[in-house]
C-alpha positions in Angstrom: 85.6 136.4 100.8 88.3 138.9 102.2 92.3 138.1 101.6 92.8 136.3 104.7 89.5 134.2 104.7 91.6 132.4 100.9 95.1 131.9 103.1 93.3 130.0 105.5 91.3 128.3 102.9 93.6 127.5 101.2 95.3 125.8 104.4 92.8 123.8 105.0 92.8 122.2 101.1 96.3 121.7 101.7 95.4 119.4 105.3 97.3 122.4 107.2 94.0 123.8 109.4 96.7 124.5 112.2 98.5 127.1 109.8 95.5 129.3 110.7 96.1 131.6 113.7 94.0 132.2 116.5 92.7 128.3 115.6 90.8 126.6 118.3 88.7 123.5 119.2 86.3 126.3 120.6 85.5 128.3 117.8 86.8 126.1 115.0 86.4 122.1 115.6 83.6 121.3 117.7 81.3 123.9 116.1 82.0 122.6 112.4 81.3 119.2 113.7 77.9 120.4 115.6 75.2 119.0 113.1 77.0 115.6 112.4 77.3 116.1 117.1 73.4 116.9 117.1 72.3 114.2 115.0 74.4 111.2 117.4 73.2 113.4 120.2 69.0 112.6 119.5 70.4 109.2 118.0 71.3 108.6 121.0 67.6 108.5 122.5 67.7 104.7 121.9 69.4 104.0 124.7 66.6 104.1 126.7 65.4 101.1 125.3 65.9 97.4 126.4 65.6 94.3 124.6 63.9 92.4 127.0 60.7 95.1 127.0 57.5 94.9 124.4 57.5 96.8 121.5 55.4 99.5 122.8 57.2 100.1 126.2 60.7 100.4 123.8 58.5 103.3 121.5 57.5 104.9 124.7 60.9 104.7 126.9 62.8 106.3 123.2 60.1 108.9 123.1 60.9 109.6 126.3 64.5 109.5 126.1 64.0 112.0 123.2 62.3 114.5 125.3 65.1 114.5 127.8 67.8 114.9 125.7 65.5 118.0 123.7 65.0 119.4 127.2 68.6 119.0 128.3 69.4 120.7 124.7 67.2 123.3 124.9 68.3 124.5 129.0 71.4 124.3 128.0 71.0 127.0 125.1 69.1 129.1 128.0 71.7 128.9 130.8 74.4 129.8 128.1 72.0 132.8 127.2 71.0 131.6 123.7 67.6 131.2 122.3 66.1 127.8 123.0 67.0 125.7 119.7 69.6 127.6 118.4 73.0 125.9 117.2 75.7 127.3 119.1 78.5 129.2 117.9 81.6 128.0 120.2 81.2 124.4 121.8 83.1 124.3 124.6 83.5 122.6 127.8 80.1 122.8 128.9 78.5 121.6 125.9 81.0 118.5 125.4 80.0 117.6 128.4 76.3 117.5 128.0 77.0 115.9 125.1 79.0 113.0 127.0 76.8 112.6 129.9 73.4 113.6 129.1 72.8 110.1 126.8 74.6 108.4 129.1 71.7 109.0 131.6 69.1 107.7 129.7 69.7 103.6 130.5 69.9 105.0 134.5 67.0 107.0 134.1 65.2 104.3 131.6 65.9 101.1 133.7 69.0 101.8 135.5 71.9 100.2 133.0 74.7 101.2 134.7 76.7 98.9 132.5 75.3 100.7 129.4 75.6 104.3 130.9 79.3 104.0 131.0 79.7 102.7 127.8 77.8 105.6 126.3 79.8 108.0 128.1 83.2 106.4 127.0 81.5 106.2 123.5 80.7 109.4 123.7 84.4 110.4 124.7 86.4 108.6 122.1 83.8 110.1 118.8 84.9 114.0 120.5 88.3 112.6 120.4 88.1 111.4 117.0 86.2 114.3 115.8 89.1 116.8 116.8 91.6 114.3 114.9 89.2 114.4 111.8 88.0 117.6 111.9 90.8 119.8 114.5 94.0 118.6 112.2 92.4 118.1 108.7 92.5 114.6 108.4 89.8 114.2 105.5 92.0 117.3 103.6 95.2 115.5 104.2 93.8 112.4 102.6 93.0 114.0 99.3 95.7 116.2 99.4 97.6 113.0 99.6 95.9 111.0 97.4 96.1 113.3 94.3 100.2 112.6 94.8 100.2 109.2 95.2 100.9 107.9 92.2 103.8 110.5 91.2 105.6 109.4 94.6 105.1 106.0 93.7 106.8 106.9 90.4 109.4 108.2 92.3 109.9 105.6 94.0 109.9 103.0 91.1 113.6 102.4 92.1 113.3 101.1 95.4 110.1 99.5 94.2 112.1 97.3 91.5 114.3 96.5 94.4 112.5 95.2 97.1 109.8 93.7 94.9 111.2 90.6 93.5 112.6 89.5 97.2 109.5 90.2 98.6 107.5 88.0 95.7 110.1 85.5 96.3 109.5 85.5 100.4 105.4 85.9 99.9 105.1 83.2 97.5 107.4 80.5 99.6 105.2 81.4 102.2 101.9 81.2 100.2 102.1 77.6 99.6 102.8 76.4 102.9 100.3 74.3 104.3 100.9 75.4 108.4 99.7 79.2 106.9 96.8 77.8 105.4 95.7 75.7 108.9 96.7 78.6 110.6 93.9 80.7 108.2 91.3 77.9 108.8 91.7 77.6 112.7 92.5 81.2 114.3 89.3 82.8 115.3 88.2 85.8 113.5 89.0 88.3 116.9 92.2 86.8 116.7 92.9 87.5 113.0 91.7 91.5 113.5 94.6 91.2 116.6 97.0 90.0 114.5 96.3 93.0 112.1 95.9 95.2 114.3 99.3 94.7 115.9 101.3 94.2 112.2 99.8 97.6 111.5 100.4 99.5 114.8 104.4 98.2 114.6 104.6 99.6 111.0 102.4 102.8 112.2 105.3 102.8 115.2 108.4 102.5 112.5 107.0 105.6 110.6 106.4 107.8 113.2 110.1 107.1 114.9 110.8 109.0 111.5 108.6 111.9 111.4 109.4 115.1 113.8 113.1 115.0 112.0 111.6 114.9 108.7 109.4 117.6 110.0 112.2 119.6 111.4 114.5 119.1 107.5 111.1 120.1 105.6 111.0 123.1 107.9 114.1 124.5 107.1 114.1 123.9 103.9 110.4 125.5 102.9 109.8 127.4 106.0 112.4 129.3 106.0 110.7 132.3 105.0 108.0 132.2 108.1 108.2 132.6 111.6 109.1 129.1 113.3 106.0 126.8 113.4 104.5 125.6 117.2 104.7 122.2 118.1 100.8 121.9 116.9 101.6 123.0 113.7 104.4 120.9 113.2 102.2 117.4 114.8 100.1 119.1 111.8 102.9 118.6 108.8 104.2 115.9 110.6 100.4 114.0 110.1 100.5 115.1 106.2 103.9 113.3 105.9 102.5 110.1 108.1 99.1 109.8 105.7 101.5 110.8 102.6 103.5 107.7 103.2 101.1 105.7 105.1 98.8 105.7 101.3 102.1 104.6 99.9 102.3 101.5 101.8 98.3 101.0 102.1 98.9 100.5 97.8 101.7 98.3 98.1 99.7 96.1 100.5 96.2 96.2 98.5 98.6 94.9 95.2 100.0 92.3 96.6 96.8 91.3 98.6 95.1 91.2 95.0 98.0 89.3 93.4 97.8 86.3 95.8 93.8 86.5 95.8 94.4 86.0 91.9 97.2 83.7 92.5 95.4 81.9 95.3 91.7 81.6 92.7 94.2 79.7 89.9 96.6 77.6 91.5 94.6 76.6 95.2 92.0 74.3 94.1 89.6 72.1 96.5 92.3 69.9 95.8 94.8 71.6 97.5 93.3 72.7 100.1 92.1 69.7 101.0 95.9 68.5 101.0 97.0 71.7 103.2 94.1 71.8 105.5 92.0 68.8 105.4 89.1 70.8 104.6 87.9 72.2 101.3 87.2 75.6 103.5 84.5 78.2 103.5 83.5 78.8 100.2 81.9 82.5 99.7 82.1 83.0 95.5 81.5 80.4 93.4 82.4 81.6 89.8 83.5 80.0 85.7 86.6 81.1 84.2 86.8 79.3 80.5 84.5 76.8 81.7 86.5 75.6 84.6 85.3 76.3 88.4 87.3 78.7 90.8 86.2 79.2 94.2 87.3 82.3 96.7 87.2 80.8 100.3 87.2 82.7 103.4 91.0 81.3 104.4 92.1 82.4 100.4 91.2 86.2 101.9 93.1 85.7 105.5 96.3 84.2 103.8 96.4 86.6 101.3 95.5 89.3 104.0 98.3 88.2 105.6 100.8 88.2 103.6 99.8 92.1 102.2 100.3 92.9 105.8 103.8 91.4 106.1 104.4 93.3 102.7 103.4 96.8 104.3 105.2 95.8 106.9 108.5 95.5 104.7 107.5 98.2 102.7 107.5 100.6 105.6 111.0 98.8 106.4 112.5 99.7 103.3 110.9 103.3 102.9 112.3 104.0 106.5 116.1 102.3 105.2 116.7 103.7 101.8 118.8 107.1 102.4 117.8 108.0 98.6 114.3 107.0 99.0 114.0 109.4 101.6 115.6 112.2 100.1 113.4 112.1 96.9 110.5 111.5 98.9 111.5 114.7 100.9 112.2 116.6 97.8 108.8 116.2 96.2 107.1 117.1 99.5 109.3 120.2 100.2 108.7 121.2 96.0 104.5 120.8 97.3 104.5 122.4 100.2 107.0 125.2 99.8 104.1 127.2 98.5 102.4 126.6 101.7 104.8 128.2 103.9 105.1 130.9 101.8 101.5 131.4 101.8 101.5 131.4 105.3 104.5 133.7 105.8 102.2 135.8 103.3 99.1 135.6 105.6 101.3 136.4 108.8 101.9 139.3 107.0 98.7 140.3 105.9 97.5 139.7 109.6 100.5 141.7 111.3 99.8 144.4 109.0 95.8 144.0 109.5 
């Protein structure tokens, strides 16, 4: 492995794929992600099947469907001048959109599901998308990069920690044992409940990424001084590792105090008292003994403690986003980690320039 090819290894370890020059969806995306591509593309012969046929007219219409999308593989290959099964090396326009539209005619061609054509073809759309977040920025590397500093930046910030903890307990716990949260657990349907989540982690989501690009800029000049300025991909790129950095941080917070008031919840909320709160004893999914006495976990014990780990992210994110000194260790430690980076890379520009 020459010089270059361990810079731009060692930019992907870090979750900084975009440090690389010359990067592109073409050459460097798409074509990593071709078997996991391949292997959704003949998956997707089953859409030629419907429910309402016999068994053997669903084998033969998925049979079928496999042929077409082999055939529609293998031309492909042939117009773009490449031996019938061979993988290609660059994906580009043409082959994402075989990828989106051939499956997509396979419930025309196989009973005409127009409905189910277009939701293959948006299907199809949204996993490329998500494939060049994955794959195009890093995300897997930024996880683990992330992850192996999770616990030191907690450390770090023990201070705030000790600080907004025992308010937060305080809040979480008036809140625990209120008996509208509990009817509210027991009647919203379970759509309703992923909403609600959904939304309490898109507005926390919203309150760190307001933050983000001016971080990126103060990181910037601080450890990249030595390199030529960074493109606006490359600094979406830090900008992500600093999102999933704190995002982790948050994610912990949330899974402690969710496990605190499951704990909590399996001591203190009895049949009892949930009869009192909801007028139901509630769905019942673990049954266990603890020194002899029964404890139950019920399906409303999970959303209320959900809940409330939410509404602690939430704050979390709050607090990490309002404490000036926070922020400024946080920054520290990440400029001390990825100073090195940006060396390395004003290294490898070097290297290239001089190539």
């Amino acid at each position: 492995m020459n010089e270059l090819a361990l810079y731009e290894r060692r930019f992907r370890s870090a979750g900084l794929p975009l440090f690389i020059e010359d990067y592109s969806a073409r050459e460097d995306v798409f074509t990593r992600a071709a078997p996991f591509l391949a292997l959704v593309f003949l998956g997707e012969m089953l859409g030629a099947v419907q429910l309402d046929w016999s068994l053997a007219a669903n084998v033969a219409a998925a049979l079928g469907g496999l042929a077409v999308l082999l055939a529609a593989f293998g031309l492909l290959n042939r117009l773009r001048q490449r031996p019938f099964w061979s993988f290609p090396e660059e994906v580009g326009r043409v082959e994402l959109s075989a990828f989106v539209l051939v499956p997509a005619m396979l419930p025309l061609i196989f009973g005409g599901q127009v409905e189910s054509a277009l939701v293959t073809a948006a299907a199809n759309g949204v996993l490329l998308l998500a494939v060049y977040a994955v794959v195009g920025y890093g995300l897997m590397s930024i996880v683990r990069w992330a992850s192996r500093r999770l616990l030191t930046q907690l450390r770090s910030s023990l201070d705030l920690l000790g600080r907004a903890l025992p308010l937060l307990l305080v809040f979480a716990n008036v809140l625990f044992l209120t008996a509208e949260l509990w009817q509210s657990a027991r009647t919203m349907p379970t759509a309703f409940a992923v909403l609600l989540v959904a939304l309490l982690a898109l507005v926390g989501a919203a309150f760190l990424v307001t933050r983000v690009p001016r971080e990126v800029r103060a990181l910037e000049e601080e450890a990249g001084a030595a390199g030529p300025p960074l493109t606006t991909q490359q600094r979406l790129n830090v900008g992500l590792v600093m999102l999933v950095s704190q995002g982790l941080q948050i994610a912990l917070v949330g899974l402690a105090v969710f496990a605190f008031f499951v704990t909590l919840g399996v001591l203190m909320v009895n049949d009892t008292v949930r009869e009192q709160f909801m007028g139901s004893s509630g769905h019942v999914l673990v049954r266990l003994e603890l020194f002899g006495e029964p404890v139950q976990i019920t399906r409303e014990l999970l959303r209320v403690s959900g809940g409330i780990a939410i509404f602690s992210g939430l704050y979390w994110a709050v607090a990490v986003l309002t404490d000036a000194s926070y922020r400024e260790e946080f920054l520290d430690d990440l400029t001390r980690e990825m100073s090195e980076t940006f060396k390395a890379r004003a290294e490898y520009l070097a290297l290239r320039g001089s190539a």
